[in-house]
Structure formats: C-alpha cells, structure tokens
C-alpha positions as a Markdown table, in Angstrom:
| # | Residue | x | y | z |
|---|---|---|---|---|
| 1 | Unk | 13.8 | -13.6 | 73.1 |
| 2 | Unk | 10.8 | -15.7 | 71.7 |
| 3 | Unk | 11.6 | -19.2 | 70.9 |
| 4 | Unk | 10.0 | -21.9 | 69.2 |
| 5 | Unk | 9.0 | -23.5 | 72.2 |
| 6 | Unk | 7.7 | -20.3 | 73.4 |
| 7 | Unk | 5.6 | -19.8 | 70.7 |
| 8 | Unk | 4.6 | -23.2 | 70.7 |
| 9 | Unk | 3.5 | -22.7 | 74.3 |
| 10 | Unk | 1.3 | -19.6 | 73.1 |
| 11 | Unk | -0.8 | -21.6 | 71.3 |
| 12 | Unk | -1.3 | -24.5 | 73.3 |
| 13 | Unk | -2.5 | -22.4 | 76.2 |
| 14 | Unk | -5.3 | -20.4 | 74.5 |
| 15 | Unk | -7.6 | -21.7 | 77.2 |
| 16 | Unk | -5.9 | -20.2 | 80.5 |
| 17 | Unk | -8.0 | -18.0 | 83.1 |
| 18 | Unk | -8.1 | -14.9 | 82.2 |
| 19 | Unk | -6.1 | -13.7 | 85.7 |
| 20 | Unk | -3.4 | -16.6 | 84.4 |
| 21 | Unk | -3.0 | -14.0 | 81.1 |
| 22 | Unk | -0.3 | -11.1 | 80.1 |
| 23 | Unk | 0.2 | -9.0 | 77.2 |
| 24 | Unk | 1.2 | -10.0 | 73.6 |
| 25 | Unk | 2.6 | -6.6 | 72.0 |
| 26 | Unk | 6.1 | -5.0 | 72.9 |
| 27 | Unk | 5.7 | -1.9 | 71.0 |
| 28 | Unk | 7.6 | 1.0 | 70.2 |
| 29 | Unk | 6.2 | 4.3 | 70.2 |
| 30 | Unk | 7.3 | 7.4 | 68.4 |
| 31 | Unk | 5.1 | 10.4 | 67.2 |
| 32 | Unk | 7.6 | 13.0 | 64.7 |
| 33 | Unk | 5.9 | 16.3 | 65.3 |
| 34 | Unk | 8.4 | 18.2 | 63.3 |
| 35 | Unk | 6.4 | 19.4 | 60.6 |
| 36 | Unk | 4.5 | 21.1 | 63.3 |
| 37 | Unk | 5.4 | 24.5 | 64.4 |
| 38 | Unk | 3.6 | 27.1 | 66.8 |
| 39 | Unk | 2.1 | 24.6 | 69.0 |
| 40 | Unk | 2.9 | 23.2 | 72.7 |
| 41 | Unk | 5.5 | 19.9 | 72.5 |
| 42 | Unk | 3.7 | 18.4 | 75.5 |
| 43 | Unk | 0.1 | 17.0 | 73.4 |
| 44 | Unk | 2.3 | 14.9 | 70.9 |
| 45 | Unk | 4.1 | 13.5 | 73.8 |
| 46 | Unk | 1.4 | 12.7 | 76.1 |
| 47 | Unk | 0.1 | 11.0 | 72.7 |
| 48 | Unk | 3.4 | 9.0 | 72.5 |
| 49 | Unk | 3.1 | 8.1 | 75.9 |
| 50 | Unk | -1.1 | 7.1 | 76.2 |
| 51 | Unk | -0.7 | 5.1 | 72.4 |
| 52 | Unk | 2.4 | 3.5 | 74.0 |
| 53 | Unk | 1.0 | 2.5 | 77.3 |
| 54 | Unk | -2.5 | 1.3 | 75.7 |
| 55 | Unk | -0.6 | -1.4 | 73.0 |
| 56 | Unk | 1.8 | -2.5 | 75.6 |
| 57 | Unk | -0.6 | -2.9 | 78.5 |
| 58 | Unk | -3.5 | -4.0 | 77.6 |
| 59 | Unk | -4.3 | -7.5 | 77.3 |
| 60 | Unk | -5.5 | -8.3 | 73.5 |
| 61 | Unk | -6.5 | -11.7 | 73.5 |
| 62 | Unk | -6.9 | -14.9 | 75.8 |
| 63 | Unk | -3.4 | -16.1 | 74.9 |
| 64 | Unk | -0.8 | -16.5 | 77.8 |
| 65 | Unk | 2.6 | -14.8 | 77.0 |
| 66 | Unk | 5.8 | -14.7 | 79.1 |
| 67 | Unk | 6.9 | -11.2 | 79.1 |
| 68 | Unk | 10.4 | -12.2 | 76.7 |
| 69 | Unk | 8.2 | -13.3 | 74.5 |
| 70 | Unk | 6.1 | -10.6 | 73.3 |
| 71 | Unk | 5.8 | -9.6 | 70.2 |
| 72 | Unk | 8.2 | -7.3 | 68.7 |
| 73 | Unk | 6.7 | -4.0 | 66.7 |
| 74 | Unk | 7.3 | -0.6 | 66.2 |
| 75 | Unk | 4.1 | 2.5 | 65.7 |
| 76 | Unk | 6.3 | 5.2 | 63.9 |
| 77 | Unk | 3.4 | 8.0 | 63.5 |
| 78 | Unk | 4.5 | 11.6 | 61.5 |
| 79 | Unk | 1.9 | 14.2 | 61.9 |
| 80 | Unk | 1.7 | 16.4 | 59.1 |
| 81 | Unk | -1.0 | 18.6 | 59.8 |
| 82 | Unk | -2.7 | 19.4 | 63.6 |
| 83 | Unk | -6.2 | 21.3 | 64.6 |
| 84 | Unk | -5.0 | 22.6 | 67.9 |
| 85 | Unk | -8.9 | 23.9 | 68.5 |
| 86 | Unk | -10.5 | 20.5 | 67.1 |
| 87 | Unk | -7.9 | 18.7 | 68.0 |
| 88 | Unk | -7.8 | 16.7 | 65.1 |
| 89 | Unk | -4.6 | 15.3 | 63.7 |
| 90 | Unk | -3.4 | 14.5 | 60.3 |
| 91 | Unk | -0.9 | 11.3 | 59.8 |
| 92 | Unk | 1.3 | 8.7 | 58.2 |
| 93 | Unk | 1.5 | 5.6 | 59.7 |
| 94 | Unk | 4.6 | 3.1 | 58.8 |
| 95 | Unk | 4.5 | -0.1 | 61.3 |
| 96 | Unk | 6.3 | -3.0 | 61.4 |
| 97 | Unk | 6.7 | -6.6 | 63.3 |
| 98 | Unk | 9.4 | -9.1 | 63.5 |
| 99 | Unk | 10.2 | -12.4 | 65.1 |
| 100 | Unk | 13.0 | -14.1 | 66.3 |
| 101 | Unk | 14.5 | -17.2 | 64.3 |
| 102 | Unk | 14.7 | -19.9 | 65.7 |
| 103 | Unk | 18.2 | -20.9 | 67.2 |
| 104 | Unk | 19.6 | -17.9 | 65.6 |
| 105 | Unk | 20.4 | -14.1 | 66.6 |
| 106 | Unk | 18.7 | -12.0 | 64.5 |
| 107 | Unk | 15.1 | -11.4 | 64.0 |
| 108 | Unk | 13.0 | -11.7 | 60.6 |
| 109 | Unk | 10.0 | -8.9 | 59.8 |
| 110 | Unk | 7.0 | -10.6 | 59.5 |
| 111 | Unk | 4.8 | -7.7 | 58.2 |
| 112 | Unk | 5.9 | -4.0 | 57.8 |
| 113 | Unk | 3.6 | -1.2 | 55.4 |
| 114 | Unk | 2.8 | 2.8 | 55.6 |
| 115 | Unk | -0.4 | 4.0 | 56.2 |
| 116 | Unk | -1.0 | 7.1 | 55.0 |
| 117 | Unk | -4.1 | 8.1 | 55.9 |
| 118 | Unk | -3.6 | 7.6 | 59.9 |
| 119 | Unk | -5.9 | 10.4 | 60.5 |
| 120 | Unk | -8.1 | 10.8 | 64.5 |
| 121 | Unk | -9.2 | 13.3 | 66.8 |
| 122 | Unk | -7.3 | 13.3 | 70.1 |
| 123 | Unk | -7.6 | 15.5 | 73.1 |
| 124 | Unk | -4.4 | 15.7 | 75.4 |
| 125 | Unk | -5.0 | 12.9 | 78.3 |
| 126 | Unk | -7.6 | 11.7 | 76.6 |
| 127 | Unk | -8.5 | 7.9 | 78.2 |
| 128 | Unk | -7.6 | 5.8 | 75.5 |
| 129 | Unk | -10.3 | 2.8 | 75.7 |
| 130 | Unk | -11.5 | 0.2 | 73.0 |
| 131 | Unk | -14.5 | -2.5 | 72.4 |
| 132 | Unk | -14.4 | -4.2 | 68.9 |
| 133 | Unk | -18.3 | -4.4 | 68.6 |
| 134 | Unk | -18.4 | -0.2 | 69.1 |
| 135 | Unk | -15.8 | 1.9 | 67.1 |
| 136 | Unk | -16.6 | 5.0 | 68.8 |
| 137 | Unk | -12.9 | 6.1 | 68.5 |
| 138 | Unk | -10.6 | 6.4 | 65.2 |
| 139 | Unk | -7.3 | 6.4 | 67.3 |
| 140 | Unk | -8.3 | 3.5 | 69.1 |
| 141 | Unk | -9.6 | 1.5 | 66.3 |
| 142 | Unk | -6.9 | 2.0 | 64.4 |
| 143 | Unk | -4.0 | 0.7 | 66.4 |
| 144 | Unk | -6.3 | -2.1 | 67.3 |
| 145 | Unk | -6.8 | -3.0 | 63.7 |
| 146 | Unk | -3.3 | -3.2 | 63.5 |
| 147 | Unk | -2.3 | -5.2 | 67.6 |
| 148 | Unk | -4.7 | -7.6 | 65.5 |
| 149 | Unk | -3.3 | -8.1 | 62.3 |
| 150 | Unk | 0.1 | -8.2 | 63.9 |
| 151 | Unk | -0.7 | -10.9 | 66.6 |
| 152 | Unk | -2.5 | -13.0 | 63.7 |
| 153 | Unk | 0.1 | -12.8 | 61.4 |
| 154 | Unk | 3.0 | -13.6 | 63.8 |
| 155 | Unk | 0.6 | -16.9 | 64.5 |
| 156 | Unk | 0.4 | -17.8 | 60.9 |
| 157 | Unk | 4.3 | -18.1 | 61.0 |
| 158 | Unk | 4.5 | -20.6 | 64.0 |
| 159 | Unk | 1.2 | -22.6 | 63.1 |
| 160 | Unk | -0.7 | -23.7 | 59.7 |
| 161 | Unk | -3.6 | -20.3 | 59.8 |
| 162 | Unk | -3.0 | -20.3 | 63.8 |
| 163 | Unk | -3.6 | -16.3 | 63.7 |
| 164 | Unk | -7.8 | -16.8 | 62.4 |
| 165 | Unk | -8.9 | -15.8 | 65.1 |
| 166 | Unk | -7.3 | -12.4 | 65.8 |
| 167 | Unk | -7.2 | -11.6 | 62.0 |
| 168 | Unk | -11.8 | -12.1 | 62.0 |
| 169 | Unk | -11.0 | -9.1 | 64.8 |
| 170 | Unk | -9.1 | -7.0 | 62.5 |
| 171 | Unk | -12.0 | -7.5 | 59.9 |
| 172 | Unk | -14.6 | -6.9 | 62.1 |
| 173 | Unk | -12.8 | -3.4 | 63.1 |
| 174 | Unk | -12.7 | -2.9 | 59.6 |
| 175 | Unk | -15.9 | -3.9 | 58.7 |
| 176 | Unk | -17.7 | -2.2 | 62.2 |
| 177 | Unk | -15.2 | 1.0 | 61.2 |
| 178 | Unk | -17.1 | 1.5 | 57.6 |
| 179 | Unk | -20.5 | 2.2 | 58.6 |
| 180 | Unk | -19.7 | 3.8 | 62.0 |
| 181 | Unk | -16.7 | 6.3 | 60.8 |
| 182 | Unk | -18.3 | 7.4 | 57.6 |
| 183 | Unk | -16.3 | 9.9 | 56.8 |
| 184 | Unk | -13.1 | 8.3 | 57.7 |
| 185 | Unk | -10.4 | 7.3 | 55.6 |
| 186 | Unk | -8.7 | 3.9 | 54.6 |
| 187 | Unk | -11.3 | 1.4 | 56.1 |
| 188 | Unk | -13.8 | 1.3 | 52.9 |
| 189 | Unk | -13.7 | -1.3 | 50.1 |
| 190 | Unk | -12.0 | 0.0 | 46.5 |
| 191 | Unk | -10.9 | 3.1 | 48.1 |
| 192 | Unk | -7.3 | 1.9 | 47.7 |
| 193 | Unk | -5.7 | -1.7 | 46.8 |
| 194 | Unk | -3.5 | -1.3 | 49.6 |
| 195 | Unk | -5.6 | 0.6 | 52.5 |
| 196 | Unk | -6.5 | -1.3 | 56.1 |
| 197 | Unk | -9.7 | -3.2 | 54.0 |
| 198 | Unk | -7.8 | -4.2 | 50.7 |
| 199 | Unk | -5.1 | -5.7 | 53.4 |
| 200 | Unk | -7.6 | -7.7 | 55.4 |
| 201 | Unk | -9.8 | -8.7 | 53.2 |
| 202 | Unk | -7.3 | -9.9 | 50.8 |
| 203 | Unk | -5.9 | -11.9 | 53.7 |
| 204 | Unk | -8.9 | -13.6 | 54.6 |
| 205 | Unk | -9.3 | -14.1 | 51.3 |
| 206 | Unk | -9.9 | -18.1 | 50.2 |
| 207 | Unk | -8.5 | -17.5 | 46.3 |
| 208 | Unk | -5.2 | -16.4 | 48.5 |
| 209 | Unk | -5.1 | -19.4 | 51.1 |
| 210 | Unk | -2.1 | -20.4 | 49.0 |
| 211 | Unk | -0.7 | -16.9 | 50.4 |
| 212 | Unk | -1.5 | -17.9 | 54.2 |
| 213 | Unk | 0.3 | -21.4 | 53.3 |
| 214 | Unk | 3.3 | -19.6 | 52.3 |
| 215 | Unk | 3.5 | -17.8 | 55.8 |
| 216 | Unk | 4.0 | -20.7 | 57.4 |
| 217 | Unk | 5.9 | -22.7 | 55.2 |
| 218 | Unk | 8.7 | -19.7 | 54.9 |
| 219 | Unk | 8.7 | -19.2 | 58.4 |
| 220 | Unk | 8.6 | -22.1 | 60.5 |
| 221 | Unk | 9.7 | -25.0 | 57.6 |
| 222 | Unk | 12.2 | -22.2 | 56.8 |
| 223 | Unk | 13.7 | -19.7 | 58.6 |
| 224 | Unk | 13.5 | -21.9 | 61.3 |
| 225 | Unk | 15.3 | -24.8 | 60.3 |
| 226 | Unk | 18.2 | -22.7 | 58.3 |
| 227 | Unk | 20.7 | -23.3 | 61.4 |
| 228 | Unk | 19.7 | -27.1 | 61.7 |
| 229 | Unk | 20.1 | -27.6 | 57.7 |
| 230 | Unk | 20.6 | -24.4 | 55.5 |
| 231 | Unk | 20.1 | -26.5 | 52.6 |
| 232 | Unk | 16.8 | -27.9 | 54.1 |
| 233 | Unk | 15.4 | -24.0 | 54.8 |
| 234 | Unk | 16.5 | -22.9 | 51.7 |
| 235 | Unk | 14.2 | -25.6 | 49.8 |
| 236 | Unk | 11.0 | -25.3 | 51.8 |
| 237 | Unk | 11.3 | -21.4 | 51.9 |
| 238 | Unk | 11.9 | -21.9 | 47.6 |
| 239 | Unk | 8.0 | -24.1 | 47.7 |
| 240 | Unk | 7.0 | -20.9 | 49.7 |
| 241 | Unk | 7.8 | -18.6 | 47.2 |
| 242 | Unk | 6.4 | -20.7 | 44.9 |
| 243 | Unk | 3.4 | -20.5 | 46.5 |
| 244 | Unk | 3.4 | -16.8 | 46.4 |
| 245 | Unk | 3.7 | -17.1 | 42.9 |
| 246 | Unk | 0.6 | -19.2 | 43.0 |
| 247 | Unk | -1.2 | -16.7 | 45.0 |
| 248 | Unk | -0.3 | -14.1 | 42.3 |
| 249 | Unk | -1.5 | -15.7 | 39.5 |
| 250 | Unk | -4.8 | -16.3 | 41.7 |
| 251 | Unk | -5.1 | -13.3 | 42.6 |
| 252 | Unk | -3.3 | -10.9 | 40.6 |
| 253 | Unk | -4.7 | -7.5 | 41.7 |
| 254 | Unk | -4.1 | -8.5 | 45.2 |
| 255 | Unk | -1.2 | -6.1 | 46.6 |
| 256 | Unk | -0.4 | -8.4 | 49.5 |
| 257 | Unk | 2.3 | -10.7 | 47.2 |
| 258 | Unk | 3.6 | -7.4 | 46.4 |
| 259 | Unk | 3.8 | -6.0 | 49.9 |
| 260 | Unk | 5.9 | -9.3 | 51.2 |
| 261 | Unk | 8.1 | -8.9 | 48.6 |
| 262 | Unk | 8.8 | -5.3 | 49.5 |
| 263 | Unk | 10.0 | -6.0 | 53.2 |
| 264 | Unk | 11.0 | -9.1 | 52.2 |
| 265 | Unk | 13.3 | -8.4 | 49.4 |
| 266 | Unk | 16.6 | -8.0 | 51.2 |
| 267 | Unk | 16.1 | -11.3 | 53.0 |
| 268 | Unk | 15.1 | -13.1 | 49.6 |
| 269 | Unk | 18.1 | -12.0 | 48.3 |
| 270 | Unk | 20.6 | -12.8 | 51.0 |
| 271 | Unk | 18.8 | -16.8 | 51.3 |
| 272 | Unk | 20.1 | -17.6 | 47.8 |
| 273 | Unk | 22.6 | -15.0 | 46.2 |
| 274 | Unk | 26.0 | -16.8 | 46.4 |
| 275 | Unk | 27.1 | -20.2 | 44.4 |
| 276 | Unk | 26.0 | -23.1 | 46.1 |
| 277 | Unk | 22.3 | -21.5 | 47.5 |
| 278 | Unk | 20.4 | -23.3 | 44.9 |
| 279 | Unk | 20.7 | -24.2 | 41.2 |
| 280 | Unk | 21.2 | -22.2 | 38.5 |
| 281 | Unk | 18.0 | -23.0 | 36.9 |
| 282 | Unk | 16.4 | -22.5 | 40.6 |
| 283 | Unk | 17.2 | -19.4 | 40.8 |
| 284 | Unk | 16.4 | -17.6 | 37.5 |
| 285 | Unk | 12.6 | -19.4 | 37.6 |
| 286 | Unk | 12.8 | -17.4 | 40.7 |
| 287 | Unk | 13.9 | -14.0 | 39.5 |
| 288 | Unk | 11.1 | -14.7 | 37.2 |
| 289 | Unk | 8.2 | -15.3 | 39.3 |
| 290 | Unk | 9.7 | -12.5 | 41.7 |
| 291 | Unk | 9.9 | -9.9 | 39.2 |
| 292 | Unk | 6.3 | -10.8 | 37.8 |
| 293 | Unk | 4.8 | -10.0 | 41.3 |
| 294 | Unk | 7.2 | -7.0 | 42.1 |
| 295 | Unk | 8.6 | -5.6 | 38.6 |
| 296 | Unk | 10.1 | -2.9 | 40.3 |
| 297 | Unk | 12.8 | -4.9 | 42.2 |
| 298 | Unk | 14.2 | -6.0 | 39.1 |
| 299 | Unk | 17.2 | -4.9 | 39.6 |
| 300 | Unk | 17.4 | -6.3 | 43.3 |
| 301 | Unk | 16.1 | -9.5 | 42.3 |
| 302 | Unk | 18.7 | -10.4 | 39.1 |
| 303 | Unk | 21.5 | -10.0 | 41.9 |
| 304 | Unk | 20.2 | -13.5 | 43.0 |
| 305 | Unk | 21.8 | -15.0 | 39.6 |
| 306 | Unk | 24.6 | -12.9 | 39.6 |
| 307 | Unk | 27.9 | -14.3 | 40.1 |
| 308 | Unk | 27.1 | -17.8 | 39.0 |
C-alpha cells in the first residue's frame, strides 16, 4: 500500500536517472465485448491484454515509484459497436483512481467519470506506442490523456498543485489531439461540458484554483489526519468543501464541482452524518452549498442533517 511517506518520497525524487525509474500506474484492464456477436473473442482480448501491458509498463514520467506504491486505477472499456473489416471500435469509457489513506485500511477515489465517446481504430497485435508531441494514434492518446490526468491528480492530493506538470501533458494531448484527429470525438472545446477538454481545461483553469486548493486540503489536511484526530479531518475537509463551493460560484458552468460530488457523495456523507460530526448549523450550510453544486443528490445530501 502507498503511504504518506511514500508519496512524499515521489515527489522529492523527481530528479533520479532515468535507469533509477519504475512505473506509476497499476491498472486494471477489462474490455465487455458482450454486445458484440458474430465475431472472434480473441481481438478484444488481445486488446485487454496490449492496453493492459502499455499503462502498467511503461514508464510515464521521471518520478521514482516503489512498485506498492503505484497508483491504483481501473480502464473498464464496453464496446458497443465493432468494424471487423476497418477495424474500428465503438466505446464507453468509465475509469476510476483511488488512494490509500493514510494510517487507515481503506482507500479514497480521487477521480472516477464515463467517457462515452471512447471511440479508435485497432488492429489485433497492433504495437501500442505513444509520443505526446505526435498523436498519430486515438487508442494511445486516449489512455494517455487519462495515465496523465490520473498521475496529476493523485499529486494534487499529497502536495499543494504537485500534479502541474503531468496535468500540461494531458492538455497538450488534448490540445495536439484537436487539430491532428479532426474528426474525432470528445477532445474539442464546447462539444460537451464534460468531455476530455471541458475536464482539462477547466482544471487548469485559474478562476478554479480555489478547486485545485480543495484537492489538497480534503485529502492530505483531511482524510489523512481523520485517524490522528477525526475532529481535526473533519474541519479541514468542511474549509474544502467550502472551497468547492467557492469554485462553484466562480465558475458555475464548470462540471468539475459537480463531478467530485458525484464519486464523492457517499464519502461526504459518511464524514458527517451522525450527531457529534459537526454542528447543526454546520451541516445544513453544507447540504446547502452541496445541493447548489449537485441538485440532484438532494435527497443523499439532507441525510447528513437527519437524525439530529
């Protein structure tokens, strides 16, 4: 398991030869052919195995990671719709990341959302390569795009906007992805509020630094200190949320506050349902501000008040 001394260590080693390195990502792999009939099993499962093999052993950045402490993350990829004779493939996407907490046994998601426009051509044992300065590849840039914005984000939780320089990578796939796969889906500015550009750019967004502050804050002045001082955690992850809420008023056609609160929300919930997990008043300007950036989790949120 990763630890905070671990992660620490990550970060302070960014400078190591590049012989000294290993790899960041511990993914899982699973392509659901199901809605495919008529066609040969053994394609999608070579795909499993190439996409598998290419996130887990290739080295994505200059940062030295012990093998236990690889980042946690799972590529669940449905194909809905295959060209056996242009071997083109039809997707959805849903990934996710977590990370342990520190000096406890369970692990928190730091970033989960479906894609679902995870469309590529792919020819079984294709060699699956990647350069960020030539996306000459949809499959490959994708799950780049995404190694990227899952390595930076995991470093926003252990250090104050420590992930900047992996999350610029996931922009520059984005941005090099627009002019060089025209006719491609998800990558292109106000085709969607919450496609691969609405994500990243929002992210990298200054008018949502206050969102980037709340990473860290909720994580590491958080989550992290809950088993050392519940009622300590609890507090700094309530300034997080309030500065969620700040990036929503900011912001306020940005999906990202809406997106945390989505694989968030049963987490949320748990940290202060229950008498004695913050005041009264605490928690209802909470449901509040919650159910102003996520209306639709009314219902889950109010169960924070219940039971006074």
């Amino acid at each position: 398991m990763r630890n905070l001394f671990g992660a620490t260590l990550l970060l302070l080693l960014i400078l190591l030869p590049i012989n000294a390195l290993g790899q960041e990502i511990d993914a899982q792999v699973r392509v659901n052919h199901q809605q495919i009939q008529g066609t040969s099993t053994s394609v999608f499962e070579n795909l499993e195995t190439s996409l598998r093999d290419f996130i887990n052993e290739r080295q994505w950045t200059n940062l030295q990671v012990a093998r236990g402490e690889r980042i946690s993350c799972t590529f669940n990829i449905t194909v809905t719709k295959y060209d056996e004779s242009a071997h083109t493939f039809e997707c959805r996407l849903a990934v996710a990341a977590t990370r342990p907490v520190f000096d406890a046994s369970y692990t928190t998601t730091t970033f989960s959302t479906q894609d679902p426009n995870f469309n590529f051509e792919y020819q079984e044992f294709d060699k699956l390569d990647f350069r960020p300065d030539v996306i000459d590849n949809e499959l490959t840039a994708l799950v780049a795009y995404y190694v990227y914005l899952i390595i930076g984000i995991d470093l926003d939780t252990f250090s104050l906007k420590g992930g900047t320089d992996q999350l610029q990578v996931a922009r520059d796939i984005c941005n090099n992805a627009q002019s060089l796969l025209l006719s491609a889906k998800g990558w292109k500015a106000f085709e969607d509020d919450k496609n691969r550009y609405a994500i990243i750019n929002d992210y990298m967004d200054n008018g949502l630094e206050d969102f980037r502050q709340m990473q860290y804050k909720y994580y590491r002045e958080g989550l992290d200190i809950m088993a050392e001082s519940a009622e300590r955690g609890r507090a700094a992850i309530t300034e997080a949320l309030s500065l969620l809420g700040k990036a929503h008023e900011k912001k306020s056609m940005s999906m990202l506050p809406q997106l945390f609160t989505e694989y968030k929300r049963d987490e949320i919930v748990n940290i202060y349902q229950g008498q004695g997990h913050g005041t009264q008043k605490e928690k209802t300007e909470l449901v509040d501000m919650l159910t102003r950036i996520n209306a639709s989790q009314s219902a889950q949120w109010r169960r924070i008040t219940a039971n006074q």
